[in-house]
GUDREN-246477 format. One record per residue (C-alpha): residue in one letter; x, y, z. Coordinates in nm, 3 decimals, always signed. Example, Ala and Ser with C-alpha at 12.3 -4.5 7.8 and 13.67 -1.06 7.14 Angstrom:
BEGIN
<A <+1.230 -0.450 +0.780>>
<S <+1.367 -0.106 +0.714>>
***
This chain:
BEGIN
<X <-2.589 +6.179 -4.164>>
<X <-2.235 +6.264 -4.326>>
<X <-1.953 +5.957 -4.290>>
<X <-1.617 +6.076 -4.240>>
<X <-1.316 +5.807 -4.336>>
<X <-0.937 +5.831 -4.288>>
<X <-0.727 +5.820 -4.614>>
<X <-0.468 +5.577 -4.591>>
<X <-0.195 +5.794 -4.791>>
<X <-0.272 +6.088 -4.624>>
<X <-0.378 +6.077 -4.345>>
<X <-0.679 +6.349 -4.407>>
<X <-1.009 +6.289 -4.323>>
<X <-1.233 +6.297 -4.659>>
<X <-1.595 +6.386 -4.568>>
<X <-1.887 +6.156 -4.801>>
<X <-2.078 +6.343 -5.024>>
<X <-2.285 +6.606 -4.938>>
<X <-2.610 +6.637 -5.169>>
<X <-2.705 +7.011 -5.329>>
<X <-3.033 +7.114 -5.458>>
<X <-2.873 +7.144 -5.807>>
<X <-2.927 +6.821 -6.003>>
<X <-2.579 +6.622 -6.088>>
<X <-2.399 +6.871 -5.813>>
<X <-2.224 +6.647 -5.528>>
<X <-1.980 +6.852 -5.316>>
<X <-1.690 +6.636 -5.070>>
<X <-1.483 +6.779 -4.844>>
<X <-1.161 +6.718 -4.655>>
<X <-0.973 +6.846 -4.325>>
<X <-0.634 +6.800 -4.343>>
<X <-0.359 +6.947 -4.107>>
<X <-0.024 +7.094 -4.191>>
<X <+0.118 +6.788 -4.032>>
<X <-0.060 +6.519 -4.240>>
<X <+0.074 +6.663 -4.570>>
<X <+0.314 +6.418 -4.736>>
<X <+0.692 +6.597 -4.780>>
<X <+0.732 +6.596 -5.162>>
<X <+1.069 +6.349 -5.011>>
<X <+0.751 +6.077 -4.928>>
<X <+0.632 +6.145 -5.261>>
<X <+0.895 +6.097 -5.453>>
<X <+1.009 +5.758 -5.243>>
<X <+0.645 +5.650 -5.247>>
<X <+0.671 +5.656 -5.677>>
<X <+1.034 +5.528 -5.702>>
<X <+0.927 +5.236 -5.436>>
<X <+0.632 +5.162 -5.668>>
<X <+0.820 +5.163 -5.980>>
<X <+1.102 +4.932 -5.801>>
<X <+0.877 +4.664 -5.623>>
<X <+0.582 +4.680 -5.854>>
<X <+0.608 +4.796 -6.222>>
<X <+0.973 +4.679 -6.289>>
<X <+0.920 +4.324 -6.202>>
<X <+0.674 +4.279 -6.432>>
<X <+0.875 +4.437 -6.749>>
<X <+1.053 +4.181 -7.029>>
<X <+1.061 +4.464 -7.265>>
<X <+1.482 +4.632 -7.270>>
<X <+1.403 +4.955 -7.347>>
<X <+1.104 +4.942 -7.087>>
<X <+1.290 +4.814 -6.804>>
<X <+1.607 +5.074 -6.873>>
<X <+1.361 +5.364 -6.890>>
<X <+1.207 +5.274 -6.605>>
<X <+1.512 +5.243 -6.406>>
<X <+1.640 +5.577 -6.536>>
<X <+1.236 +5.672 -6.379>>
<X <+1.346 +5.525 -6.019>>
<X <+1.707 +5.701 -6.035>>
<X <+1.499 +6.007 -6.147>>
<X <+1.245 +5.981 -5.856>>
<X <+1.567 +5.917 -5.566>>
<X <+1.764 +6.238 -5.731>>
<X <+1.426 +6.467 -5.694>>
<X <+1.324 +6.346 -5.348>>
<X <+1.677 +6.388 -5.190>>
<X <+1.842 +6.676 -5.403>>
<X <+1.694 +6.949 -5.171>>
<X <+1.707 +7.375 -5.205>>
<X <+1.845 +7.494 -5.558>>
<X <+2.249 +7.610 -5.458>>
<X <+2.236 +7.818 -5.759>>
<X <+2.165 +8.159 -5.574>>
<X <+2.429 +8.063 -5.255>>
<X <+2.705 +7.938 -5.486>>
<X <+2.713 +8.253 -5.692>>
<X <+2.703 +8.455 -5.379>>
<X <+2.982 +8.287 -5.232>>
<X <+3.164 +8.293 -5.532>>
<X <+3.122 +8.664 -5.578>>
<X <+3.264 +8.688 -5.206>>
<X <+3.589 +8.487 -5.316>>
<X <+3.645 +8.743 -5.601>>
<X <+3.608 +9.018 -5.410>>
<X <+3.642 +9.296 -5.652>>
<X <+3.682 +9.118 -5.891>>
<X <+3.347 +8.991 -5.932>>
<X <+3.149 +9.142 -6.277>>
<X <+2.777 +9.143 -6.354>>
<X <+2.847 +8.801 -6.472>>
<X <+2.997 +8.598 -6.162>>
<X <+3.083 +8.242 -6.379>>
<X <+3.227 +8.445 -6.679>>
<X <+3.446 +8.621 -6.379>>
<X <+3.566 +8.283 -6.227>>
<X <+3.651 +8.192 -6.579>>
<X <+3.880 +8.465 -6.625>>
<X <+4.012 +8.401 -6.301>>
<X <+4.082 +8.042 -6.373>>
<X <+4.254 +8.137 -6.724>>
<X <+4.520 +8.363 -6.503>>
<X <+4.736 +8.092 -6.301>>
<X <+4.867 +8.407 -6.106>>
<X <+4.528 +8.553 -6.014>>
<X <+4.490 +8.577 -5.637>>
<X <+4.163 +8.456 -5.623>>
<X <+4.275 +8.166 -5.891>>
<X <+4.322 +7.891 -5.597>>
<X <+4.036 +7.969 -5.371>>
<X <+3.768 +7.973 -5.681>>
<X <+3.915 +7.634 -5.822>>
<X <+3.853 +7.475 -5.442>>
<X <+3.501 +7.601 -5.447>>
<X <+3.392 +7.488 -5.759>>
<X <+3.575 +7.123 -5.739>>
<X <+3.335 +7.110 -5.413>>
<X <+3.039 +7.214 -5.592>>
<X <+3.138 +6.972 -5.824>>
<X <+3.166 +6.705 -5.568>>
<X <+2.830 +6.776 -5.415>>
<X <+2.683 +6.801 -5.716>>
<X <+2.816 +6.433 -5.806>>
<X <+2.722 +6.300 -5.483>>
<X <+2.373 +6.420 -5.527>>
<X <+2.347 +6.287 -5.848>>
<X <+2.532 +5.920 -5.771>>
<X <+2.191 +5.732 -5.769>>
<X <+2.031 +5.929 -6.099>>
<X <+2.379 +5.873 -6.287>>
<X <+2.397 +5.490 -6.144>>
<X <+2.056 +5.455 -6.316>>
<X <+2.117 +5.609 -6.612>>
<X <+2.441 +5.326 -6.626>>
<X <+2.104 +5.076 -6.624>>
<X <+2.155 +4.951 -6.245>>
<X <+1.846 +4.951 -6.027>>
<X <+1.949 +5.236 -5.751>>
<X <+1.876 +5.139 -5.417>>
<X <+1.600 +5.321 -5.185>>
***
């Protein structure tokens, strides 16, 4: 008779051992649907949660409890931060500058930043003060942490 239980993190259904021929050989299996699978979001909360409620409390060393605040503004950063911008940045970027735009797309907003009378020289400084200023707010909880405040969930 094979037992089937419910994992509690998971949801997935884990299968008891299954006994082989072979001597020291025990095979387990698990069924899990798409749906069941943790987002790495519920992940990352589920550690930073931990670490908050369960392994900071009980820290008197300083350089313990800073690191492992820095850990829980760490954890909140990864879980939220989403999609690398990197590849839609440059992109839109390279559609400010028009012609403009090298092989290099930064080293091309630089020049354009170093020419005040560059018609691109506005519109490139707006986009990347906003990419700035996502960046930042993405970051507010990792950067709070790193001050040595506990960041919220």
């Amino acid at each position: 008779m094979v037992e089937s239980s419910l994992s509690p993190v998971t949801g997935a259904t884990l299968t008891a051992p299954k006994i082989v021929n072979e001597p020291d050989v025990v095979l387990y299996s698990m069924t899990m649907s798409v749906s069941d699978r943790p987002s790495d979001a519920a992940l990352w909360a589920a550690m930073a949660d931990t670490l908050r409620a369960t392994v900071l409390p009980n820290l008197t060393d300083p350089y313990a409890r800073n690191v492992t605040i820095q850990l829980i503004g760490l954890a909140n950063y990864a879980g939220r931060r989403g999609a690398d911008p990197t590849k839609r940045r440059q992109e839109e970027l390279a559609a400010a500058l028009e012609g403009a735009a090298g092989q290099d797309v930064l080293r091309s907003c630089i020049a354009v930043l170093a020419d005040p009378y560059h018609r691109a020289h506005a519109t490139i400084r707006e986009i990347l003060e906003r990419h700035l200023n996502e960046d930042l707010e993405n970051e507010a909880a990792m950067l709070t942490a790193f001050r040595g405040q506990v960041p919220n969930g």
